[in-house]
N, C-alpha and C positions, 0 to 999 in steps of 0.2 A: 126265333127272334126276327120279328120283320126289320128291312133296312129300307131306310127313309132316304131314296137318292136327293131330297131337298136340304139334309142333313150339311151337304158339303157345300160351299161357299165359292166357285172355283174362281171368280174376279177380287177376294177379300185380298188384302193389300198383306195382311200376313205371312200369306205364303211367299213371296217375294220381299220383302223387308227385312235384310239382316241383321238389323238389330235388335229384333223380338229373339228371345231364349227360343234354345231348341234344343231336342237330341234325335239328329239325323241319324246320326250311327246306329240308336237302340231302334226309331223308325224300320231302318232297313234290315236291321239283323230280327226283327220281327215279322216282317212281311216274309223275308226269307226262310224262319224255321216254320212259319205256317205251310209255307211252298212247300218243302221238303219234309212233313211229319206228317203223323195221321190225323185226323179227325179230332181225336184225344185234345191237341194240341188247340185248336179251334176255338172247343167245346170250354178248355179251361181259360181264355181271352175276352170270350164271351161273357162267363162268371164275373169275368173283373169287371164289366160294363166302358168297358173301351169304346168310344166312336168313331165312324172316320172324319168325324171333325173336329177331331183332336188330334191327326195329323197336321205337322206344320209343312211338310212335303205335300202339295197337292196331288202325284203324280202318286205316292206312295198310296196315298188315303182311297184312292181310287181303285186300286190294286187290294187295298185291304176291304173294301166296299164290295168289290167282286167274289173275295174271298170267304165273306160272310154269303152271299148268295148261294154262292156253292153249296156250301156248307146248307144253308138252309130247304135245299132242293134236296138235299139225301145227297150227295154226290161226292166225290173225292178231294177235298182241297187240292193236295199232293198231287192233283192230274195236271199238269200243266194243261193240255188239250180243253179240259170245264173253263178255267180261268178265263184262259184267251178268248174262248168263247164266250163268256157273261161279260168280257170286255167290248168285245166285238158289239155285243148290244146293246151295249151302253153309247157304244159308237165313239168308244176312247179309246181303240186296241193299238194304233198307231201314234198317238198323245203321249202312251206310258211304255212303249217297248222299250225306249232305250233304259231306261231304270228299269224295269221285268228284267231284261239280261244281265243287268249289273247285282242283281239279288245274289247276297253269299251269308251265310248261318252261319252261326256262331254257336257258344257253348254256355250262353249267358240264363240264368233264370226267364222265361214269362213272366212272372210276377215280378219282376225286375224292372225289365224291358217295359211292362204297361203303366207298373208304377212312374221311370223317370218320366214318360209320353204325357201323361197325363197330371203330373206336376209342371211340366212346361206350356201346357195347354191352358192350365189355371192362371200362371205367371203372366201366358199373354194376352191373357181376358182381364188381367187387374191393367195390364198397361194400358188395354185399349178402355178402358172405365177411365182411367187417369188420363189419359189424352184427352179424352171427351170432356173431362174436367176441366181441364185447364183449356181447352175451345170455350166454353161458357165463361171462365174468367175471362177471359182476353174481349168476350163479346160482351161484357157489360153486365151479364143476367146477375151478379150478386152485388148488391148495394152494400151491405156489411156482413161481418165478420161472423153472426152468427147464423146466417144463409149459407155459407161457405161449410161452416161445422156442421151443418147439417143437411147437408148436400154428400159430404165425406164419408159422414155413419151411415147416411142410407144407401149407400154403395158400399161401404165394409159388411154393411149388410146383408146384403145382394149377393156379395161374394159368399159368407159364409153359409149362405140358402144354396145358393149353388153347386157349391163344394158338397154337401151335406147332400143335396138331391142327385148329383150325376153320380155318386159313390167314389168320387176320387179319394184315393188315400192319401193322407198324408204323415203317416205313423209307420213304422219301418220295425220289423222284428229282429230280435237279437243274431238269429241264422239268417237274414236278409242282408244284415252289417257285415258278419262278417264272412259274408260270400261277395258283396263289393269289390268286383274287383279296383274301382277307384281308390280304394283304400289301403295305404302302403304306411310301412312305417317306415320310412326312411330316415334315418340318421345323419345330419351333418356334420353335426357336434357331438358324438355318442355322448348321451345322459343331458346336453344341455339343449342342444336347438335340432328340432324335427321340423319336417315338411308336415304342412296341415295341421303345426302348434303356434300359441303364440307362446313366447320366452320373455320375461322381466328382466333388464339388469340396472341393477339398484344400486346406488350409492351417491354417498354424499359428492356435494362439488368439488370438482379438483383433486377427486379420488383417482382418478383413472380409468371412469367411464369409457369414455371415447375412444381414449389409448387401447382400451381392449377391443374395444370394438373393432378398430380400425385393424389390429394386428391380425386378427380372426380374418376381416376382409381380404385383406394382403394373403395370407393362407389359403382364405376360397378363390380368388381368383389367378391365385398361380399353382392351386395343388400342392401347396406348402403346409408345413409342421404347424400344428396348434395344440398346446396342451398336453404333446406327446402323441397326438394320433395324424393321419395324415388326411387332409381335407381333401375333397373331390371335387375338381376344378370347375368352379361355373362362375357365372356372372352376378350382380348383388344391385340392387336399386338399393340406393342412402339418402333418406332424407334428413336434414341436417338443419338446427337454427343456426350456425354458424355462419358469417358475412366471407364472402370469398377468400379473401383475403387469410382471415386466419385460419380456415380450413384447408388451402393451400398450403401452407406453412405447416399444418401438423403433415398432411399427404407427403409432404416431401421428408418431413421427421421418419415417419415408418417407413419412408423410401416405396411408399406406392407409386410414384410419378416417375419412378426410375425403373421400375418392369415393363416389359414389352404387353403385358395383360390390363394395362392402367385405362385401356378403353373397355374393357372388361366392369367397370366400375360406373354405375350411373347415378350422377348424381341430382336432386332437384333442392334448391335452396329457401328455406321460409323467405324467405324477403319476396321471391318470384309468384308465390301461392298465399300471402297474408290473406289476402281479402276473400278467401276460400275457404268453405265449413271444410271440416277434419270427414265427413264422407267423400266432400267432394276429391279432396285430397290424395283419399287411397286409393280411390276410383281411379285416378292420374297414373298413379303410382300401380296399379294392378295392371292395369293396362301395358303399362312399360314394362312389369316382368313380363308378361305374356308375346308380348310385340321383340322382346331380346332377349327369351327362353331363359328371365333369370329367374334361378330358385329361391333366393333370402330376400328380403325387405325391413330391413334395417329404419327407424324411427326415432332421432336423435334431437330433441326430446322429447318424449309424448306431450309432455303438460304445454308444453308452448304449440304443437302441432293443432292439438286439443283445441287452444283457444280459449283457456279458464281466464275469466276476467274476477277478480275480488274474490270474494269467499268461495266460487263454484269449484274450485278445487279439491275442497271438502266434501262437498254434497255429493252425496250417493248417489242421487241421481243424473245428474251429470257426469260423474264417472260412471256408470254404468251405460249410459248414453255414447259416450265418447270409447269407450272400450271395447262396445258390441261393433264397431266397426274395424278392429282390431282382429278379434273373432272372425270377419266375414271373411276378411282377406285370409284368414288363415283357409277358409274353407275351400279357396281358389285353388291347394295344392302347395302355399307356398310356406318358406319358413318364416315367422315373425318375431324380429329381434325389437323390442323396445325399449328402450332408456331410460328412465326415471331418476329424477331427485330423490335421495333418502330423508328423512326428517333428520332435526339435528338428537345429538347422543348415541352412546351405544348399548350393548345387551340386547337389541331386539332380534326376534327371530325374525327371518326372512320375509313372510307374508305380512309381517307389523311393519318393517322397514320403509316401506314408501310413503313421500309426502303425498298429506292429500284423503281422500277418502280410499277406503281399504277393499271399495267395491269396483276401484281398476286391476287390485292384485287377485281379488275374485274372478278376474275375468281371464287370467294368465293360465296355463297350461303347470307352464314353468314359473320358477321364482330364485333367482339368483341374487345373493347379495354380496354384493363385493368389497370389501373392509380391509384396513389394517388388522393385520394380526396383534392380537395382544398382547403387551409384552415384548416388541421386536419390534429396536428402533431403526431397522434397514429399509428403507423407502420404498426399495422396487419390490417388496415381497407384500403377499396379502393373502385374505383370505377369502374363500370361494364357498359362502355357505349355501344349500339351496334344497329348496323343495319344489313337490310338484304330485304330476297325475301317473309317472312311468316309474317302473319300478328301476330303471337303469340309472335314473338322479343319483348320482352320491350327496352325501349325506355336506359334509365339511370337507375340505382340500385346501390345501396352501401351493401359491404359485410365487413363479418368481419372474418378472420382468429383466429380460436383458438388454440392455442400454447400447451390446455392440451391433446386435441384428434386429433388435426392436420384436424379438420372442419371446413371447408368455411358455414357461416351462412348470410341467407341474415334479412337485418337491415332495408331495405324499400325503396322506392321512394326516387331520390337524393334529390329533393327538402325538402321533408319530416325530412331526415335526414337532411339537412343544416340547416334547421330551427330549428329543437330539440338542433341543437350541439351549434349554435347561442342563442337562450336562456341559458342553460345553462352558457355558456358566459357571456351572460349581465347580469346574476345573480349573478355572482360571483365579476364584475363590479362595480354593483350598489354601491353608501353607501347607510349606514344607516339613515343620519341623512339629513334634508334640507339645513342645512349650508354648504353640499359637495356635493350636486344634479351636475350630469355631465350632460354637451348639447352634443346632439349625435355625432358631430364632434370627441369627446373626445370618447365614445364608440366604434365606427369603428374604429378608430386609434391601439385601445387598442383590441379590439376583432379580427380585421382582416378581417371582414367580409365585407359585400357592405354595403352600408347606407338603400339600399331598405331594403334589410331582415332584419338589424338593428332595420329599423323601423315600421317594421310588426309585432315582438317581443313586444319592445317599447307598441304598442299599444293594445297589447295582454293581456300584465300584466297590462296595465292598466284598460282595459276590466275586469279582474277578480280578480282586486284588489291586486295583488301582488307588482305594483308598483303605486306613484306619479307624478303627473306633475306639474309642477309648471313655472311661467315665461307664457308674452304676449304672444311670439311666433314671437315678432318684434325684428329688428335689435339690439338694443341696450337692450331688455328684452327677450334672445332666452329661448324658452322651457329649463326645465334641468329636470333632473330624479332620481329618491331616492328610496328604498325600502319604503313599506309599515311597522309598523311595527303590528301586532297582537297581540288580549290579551293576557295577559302574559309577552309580551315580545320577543315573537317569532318570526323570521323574515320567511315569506313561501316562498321560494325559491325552489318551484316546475319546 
């Protein structure tokens, strides 16, 4: 493989400009196991069609420039002594010493390592195509809008000729994935919010979106109870439609402004970012977990973040628009909580639940929908129905808000709990005596419940003795039902 020292660009403004993508680190842990392995190693770098002007380190690319030389003289990579010397003639051995001594190898794939290089190499060939672009706007060169369109495609074009002739990949194998070391599953919320997911949480207004939200917050950033499990204390960017004012007033309700961790909580307010598209938005907002190492990013509420004006709420394509942005922030490593409007009525399943087009819950990981429970008219209690892509989602859960700590506590299995709330029910039901024995018609009516559970109940307490049966079980002699009573006098209304 000859090496084209014209290849390298060493005045290009890339190498120096931080704000082009990069991966320094896979750069250097590559120059480094070339350093330190055989030839082998080289030989398989080479295959992938890597150049040194796909370094965005100049100093590295130089180093990897010499190291192709070597190589192609027959000679040792691995000799430090060939290196230095194809440096020395290149007349850079002094330019790149201090990174030569900083070279340390790792344990990462080749094909890893050339892959990210060379995805970031692509990433900052589209910026500097887009830069260029937007110099010709500013300088006049497009009179109208379809010079513009067609200035765009013949550069997405360009790019994908390119892509296509330098052999970069951008396709990644199932053993490639999951040797990532990037890729963690990390748990915040066992089964409901992961790092590098997005999470939906759904419900109608006034349900107690926020309230959960918030309660969740208060847990992450003091390492406090959620749910029953214990949260791992970190920081939480919140974005919020809410006016100062009443978002204050809830913070002080969950007593977040009363813990020493309440700087711990970052918040940016719609009102501050209205006149900002929803990319620019998260951009703000990625930035700030990464600038305050926080994990979650919390989005209260998408549809207004979004920006749907009229019908765009519906349209799939605008939700799929506004979602993929969603998606990207998830890719940054971090957790994505989003809030959503429910449509009005109930019975739907989780992924039907959100107003709107159903191609924003296509875009979720997760899908929480958070509901009254059926049948149960105690306010702070609800239901937590949810789906998703992990196998760790529960399925249905009932929870209960506590009004003296402002804690969401879970209560168990819906089923579990429908049963328990149903007994109690039909114990309060019952009479006493056989002269008022009620036939189940008359307890569903009265309890609200389905007649199945009714009657799984029913023959529950009969099983242990807390209630009676009495009656054929025919038409004209149906079952009916009476408390038991016990020594004493006691009725057990367990």
């Amino acid at each position: 493989m000859a090496v084209d020292a014209s290849t390298i660009n060493h005045s290009a403004p890339e190498w120096q400009t931080p704000v082009l993508p990069s991966r320094l680190d896979c750069e250097r842990e590559l120059v480094a196991q070339l350093q330190m392995k055989a030839n082998s190693a080289t030989a398989e770098v080479i295959s992938l069609g890597l150049s040194p002007s796909e370094f965005y380190n100049r100093h590295l690319g130089r180093i990897f420039q010499a190291q192709l030389a070597v190589y192609e003289r027959g000679e040792l990579v691995a000799s430090v002594p060939a290196v230095h010397d194809q440096l020395r003639r290149e007349d850079c051995l002094l330019e790149v010493l201090p990174e030569f001594t900083l070279l340390d190898a790792g344990v990462s794939e080749l094909r890893y390592l050339v892959g990210e290089i060379k995805k970031t190499a692509r990433l900052r060939c589209a910026r500097r195509q887009l830069e260029y672009l937007t110099q010709l706007f500013d300088d006049g060169e497009f009179d109208e809008c379809a010079a513009l369109a067609e200035h765009v495609a013949r550069i997405r074009d360009d790019l994908i000729e390119g892509v296509s002739r330098t052999g970069i990949d951008l396709f990644t194998t199932a053993a490639e994935l999951s040797a990532d070391p990037i890729i963690e599953n990390d748990w915040i919320l066992p089964g409901y919010l992961i790092a590098g997911a997005v999470t939906e949480l759904i419900a109608r207004i006034k349900e107690g979106k926020t309230t959960f939200a918030l309660a969740f917050v208060k847990a992450a950033i003091t390492g406090g109870m959620f749910l029953g499990y214990r949260i791992p204390k970190q920081k939480v960017v919140y974005l919020t439609e809410q006016p100062r004012l009443s978002f204050l007033a809830q913070l002080r309700r969950e007593g977040i402004t009363d813990t020493p961790a309440a700087s711990d909580l970052h918040i940016l307010f719609h009102s501050e970012v209205r006149h900002l598209r929803l990319s620019q938005v998260i951009k703000l907002a990625i930035g700030q977990c990464k600038r305050q190492g926080a994990n979650v990013l919390a989005i209260d509420s998408f549809g207004v973040f979004a920006g749907f004006v009229g019908s765009e709420e519906n349209d799939s394509g605008h939700g799929q628009t506004a979602v993929s942005e969603l998606v990207w922030a998830a890719t940054q490593g971090i957790a994505v909580l989003s809030l959503r409007h429910a449509v009005k009525g109930t019975g739907r399943d989780a992924q039907d639940a959100g107003r709107g087009s159903g191609a924003v819950s296509g875009g979720a990981d997760i899908i929480i929908h958070l509901k009254r429970l059926e049948g149960n008219q105690d306010t702070t209690v609800r239901e937590l129905a949810a789906t998703g892509r992990f196998a760790e989602t529960p399925d249905r859960v009932v929870i209960q808000f506590n009004r003296d700590d402002g804690e969401f506590n879970l209560l168990g299995d819906v089923k579990r709990v429908k049963h328990d709330q149903t007994k109690r029910e039909v114990l309060s039901l019952l009479p006493r005596s056989e002269e008022d024995a009620l036939i189940i018609e008359e307890i569903v009516s009265r309890s609200g419940a389905s007649k199945g559970t009714v009657q799984k109940v029913l023959d529950g307490l009969r099983q242990d003795g807390t209630s009676q049966r009495i009656g054929a079980g025919k038409r004209n002699d149906p079952y009916r039902y009476f408390l038991s009573v016990t020594t004493g006098g006691v009725f057990d209304r367990k």
